[in-house]
N, C-alpha and C positions, 0 to 999 in steps of 0.2 A: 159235152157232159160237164156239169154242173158240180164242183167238190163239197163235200160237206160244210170244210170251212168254211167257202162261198153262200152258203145258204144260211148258216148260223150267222152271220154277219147282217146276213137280208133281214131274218127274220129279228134281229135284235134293232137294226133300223127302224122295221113299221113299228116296233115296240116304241123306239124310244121317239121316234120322231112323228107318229100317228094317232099313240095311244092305244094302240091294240093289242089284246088279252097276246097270249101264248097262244093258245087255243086255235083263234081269230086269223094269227101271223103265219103260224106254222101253214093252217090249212091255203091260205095263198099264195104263200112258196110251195106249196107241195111237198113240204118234208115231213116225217115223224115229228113225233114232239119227244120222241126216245132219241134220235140224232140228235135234237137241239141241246138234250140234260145230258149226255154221255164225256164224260171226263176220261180219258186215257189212266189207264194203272200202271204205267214204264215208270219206275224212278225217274227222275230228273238227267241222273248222270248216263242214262244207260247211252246216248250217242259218245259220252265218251269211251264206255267199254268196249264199244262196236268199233269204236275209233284205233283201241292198243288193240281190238284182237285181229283188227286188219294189216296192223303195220305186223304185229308177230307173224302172221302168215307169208306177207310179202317179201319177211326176213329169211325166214325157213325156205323160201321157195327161192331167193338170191343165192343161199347159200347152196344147195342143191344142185342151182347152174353152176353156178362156181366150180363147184367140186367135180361136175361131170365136164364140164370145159379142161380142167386141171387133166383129169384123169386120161381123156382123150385126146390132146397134146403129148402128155407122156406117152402113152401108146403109141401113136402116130410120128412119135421123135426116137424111138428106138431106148426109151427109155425104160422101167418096172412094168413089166406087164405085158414085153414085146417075147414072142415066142420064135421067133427067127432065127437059127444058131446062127454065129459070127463066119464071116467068110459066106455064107451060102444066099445065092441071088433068084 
């Protein structure tokens, strides 16, 4: 399969290096001539928003093990949270 990019590249090729319409190039690559004029509307930054909202996650989800590794060592060491009276086996 053939990306878009890849094909916007083609047809800007026979343009520039053949002479041929839009029209002309697009129909020999086989693409729309709506693929070739389509410009993305994502702000610029947005790989970096996508960027902090994955480290947040990753954070929140560290922390989480964390606290459940904590909690389960104490449990399992007779520490807050052990229900066992003293003396009894």
């Amino acid at each position: 399969m053939v990306t878009p990019g890849a094909k916007r590249e083609a047809v800007a090729h026979a343009r520039e290096q053949h002479g041929l319409s839009e029209r002309r190039a697009c129909s020999l690559v086989g693409v729309s001539r709506r693929v070739i004029r389509y410009e993305p509307t994502r702000p610029d930054d947005w790989a970096l928003e996508l960027q902090g909202t994955v480290y947040l996650i990753i954070t929140i989800l560290s922390l989480r093990l964390s606290l459940r590794c904590a909690l389960s060592h104490s449990a399992n060491s007779g520490g807050v949270g052990n229900s066992v009276a003293p003396g009894a086996s």
